[in-house]
Backbone as a printed PyTorch tensor [residue, N CA C, xyz], in Angstrom:
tensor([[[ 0.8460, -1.1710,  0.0000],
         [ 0.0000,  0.0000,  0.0000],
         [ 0.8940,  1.2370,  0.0000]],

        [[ 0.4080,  2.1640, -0.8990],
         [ 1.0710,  3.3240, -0.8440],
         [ 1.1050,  4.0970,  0.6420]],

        [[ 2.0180,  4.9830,  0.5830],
         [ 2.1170,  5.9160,  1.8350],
         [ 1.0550,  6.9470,  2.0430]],

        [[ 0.4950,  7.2720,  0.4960],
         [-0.1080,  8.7280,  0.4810],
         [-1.6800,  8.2150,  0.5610]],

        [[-2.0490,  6.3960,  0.4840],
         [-3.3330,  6.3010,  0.7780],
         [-2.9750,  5.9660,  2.1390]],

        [[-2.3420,  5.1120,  2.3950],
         [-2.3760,  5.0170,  4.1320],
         [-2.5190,  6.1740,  4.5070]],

        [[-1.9280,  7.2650,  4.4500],
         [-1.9110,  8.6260,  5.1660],
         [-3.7370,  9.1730,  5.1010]],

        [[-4.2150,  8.5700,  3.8400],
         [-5.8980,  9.3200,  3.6290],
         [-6.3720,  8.3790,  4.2330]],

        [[-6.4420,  7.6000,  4.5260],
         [-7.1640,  6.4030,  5.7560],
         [-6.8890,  6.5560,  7.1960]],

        [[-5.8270,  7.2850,  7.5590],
         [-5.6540,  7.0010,  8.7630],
         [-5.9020,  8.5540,  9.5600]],

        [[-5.7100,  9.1630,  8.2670],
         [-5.7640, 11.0200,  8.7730],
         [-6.4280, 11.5920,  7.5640]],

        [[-7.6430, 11.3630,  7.1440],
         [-7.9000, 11.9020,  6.3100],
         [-8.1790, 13.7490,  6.2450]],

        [[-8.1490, 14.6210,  8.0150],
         [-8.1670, 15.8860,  7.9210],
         [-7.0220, 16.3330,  7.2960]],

        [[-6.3630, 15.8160,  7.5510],
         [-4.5090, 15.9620,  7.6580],
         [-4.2650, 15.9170,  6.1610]],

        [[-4.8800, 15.0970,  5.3970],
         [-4.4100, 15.2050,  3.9120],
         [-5.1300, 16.0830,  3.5040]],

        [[-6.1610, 16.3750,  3.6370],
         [-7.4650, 17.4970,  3.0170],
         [-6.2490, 18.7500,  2.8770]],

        [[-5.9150, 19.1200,  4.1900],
         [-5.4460, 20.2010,  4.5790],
         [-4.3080, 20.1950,  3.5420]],

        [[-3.3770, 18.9190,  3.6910],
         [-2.2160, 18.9030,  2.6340],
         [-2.7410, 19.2730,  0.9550]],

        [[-3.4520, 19.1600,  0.4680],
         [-4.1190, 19.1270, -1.1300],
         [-4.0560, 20.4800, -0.3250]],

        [[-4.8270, 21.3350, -0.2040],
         [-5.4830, 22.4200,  0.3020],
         [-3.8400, 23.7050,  0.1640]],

        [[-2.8640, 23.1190,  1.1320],
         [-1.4070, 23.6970,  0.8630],
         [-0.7430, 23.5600, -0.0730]],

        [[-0.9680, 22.2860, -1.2180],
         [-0.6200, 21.9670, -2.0770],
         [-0.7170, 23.5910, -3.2090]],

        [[-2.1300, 23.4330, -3.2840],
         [-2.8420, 24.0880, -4.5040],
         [-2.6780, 25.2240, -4.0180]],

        [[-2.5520, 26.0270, -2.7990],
         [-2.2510, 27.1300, -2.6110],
         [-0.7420, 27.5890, -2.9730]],

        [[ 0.4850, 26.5270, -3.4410],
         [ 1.4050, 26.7030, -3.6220],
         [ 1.6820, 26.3260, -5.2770]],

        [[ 0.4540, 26.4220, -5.9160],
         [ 0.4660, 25.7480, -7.3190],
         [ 1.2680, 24.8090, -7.8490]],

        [[ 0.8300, 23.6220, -6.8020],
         [ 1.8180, 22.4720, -7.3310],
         [ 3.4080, 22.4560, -7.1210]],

        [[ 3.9120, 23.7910, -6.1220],
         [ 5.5250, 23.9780, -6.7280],
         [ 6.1520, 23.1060, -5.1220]],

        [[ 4.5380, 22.6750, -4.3990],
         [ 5.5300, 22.0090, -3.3030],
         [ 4.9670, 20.5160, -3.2940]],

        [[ 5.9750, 19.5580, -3.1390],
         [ 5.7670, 18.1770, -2.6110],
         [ 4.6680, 17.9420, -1.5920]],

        [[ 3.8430, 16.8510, -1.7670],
         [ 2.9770, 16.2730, -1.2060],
         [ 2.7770, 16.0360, -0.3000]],

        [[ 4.4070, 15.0560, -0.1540],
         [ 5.3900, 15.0960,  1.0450],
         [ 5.4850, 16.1480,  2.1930]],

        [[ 5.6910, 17.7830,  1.6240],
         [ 6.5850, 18.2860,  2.1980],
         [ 4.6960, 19.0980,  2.7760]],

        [[ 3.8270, 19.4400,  1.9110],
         [ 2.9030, 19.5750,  2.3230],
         [ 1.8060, 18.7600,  3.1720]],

        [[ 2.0630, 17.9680,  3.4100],
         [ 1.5620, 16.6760,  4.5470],
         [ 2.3220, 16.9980,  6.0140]],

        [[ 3.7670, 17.2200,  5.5530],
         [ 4.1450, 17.2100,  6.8960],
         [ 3.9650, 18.3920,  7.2430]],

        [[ 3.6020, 19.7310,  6.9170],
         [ 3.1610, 21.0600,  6.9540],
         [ 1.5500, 20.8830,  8.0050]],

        [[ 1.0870, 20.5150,  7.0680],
         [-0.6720, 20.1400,  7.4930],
         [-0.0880, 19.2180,  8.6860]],

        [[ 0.8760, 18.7410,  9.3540],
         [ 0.6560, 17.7470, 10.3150],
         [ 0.8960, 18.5570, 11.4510]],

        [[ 1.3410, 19.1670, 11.2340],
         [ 1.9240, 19.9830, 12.5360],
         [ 1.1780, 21.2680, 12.6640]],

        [[ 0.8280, 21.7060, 11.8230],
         [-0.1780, 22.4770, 11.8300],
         [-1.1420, 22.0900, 12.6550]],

        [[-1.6890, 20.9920, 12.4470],
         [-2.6690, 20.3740, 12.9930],
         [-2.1430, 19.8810, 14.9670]],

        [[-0.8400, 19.4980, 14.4640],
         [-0.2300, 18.3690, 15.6210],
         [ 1.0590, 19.5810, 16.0250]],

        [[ 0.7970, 20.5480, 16.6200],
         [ 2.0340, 21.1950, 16.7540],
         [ 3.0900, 20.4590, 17.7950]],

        [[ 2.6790, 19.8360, 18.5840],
         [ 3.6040, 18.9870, 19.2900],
         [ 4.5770, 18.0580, 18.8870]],

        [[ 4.1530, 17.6400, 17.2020],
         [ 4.8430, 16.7400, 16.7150],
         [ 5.9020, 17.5220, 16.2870]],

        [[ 6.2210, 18.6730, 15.8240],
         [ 7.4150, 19.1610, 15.2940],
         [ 8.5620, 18.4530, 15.2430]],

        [[ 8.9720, 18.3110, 15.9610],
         [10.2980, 17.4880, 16.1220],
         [10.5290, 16.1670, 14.7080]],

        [[ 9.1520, 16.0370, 14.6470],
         [ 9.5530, 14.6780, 13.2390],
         [ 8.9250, 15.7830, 11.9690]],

        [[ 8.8970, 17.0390, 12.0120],
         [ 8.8230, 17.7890, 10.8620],
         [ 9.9290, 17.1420,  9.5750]],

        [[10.8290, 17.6350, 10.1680],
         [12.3500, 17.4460,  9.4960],
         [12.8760, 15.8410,  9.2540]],

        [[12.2050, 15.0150,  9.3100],
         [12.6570, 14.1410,  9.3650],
         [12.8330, 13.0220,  7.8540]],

        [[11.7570, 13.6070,  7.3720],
         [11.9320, 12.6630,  6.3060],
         [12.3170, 13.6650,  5.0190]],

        [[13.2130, 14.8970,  5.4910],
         [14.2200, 15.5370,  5.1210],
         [15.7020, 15.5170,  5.0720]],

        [[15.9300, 14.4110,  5.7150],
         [17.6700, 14.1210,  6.3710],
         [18.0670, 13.2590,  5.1360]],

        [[19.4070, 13.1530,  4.5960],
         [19.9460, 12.8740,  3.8390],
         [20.2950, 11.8180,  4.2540]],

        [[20.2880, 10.2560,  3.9130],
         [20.3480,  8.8950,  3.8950],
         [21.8190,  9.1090,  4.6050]],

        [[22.2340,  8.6200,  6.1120],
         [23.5510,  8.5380,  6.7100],
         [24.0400,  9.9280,  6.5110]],

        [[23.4170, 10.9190,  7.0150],
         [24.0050, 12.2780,  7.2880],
         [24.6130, 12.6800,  9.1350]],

        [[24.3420, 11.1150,  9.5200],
         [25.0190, 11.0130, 10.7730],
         [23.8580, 11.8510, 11.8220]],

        [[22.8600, 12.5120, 11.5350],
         [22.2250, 13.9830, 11.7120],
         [21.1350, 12.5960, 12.6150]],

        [[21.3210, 11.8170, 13.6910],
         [20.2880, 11.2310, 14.2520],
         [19.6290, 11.9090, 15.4120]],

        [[18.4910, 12.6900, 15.5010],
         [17.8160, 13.5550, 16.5640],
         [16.9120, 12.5390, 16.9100]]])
């Protein structure tokens, strides 16, 4: 199963919101990067895993 339907099954406000940031940015931002936007938005406590699936594969950078 994809990531981006698991994500609409399990949080479907959370993706609304992501499409929603998407199209306000005319397509020029990732799905990705707008999901994790809408998550914290939503989940401000989560911040900390904002950045995360931003880290460069073994950038040593483990928070």
């Amino acid at each position: 199963m994809k990531l981006s339907v698991l994500r609409w099954l399990l949080d479907p406000a959370t993706s609304f919101l992501a499409l929603r940031l998407r199209a306000q940015e005319s397509g020029r931002m990732s799905y990705e990067a707008a999901w994790r936007l809408a998550r914290v938005t939503r989940h401000p406590d989560e911040m900390v895993y904002r950045h995360h699936g931003h880290l460069a594969e073994g950038s040593g950078d483990e928070r």
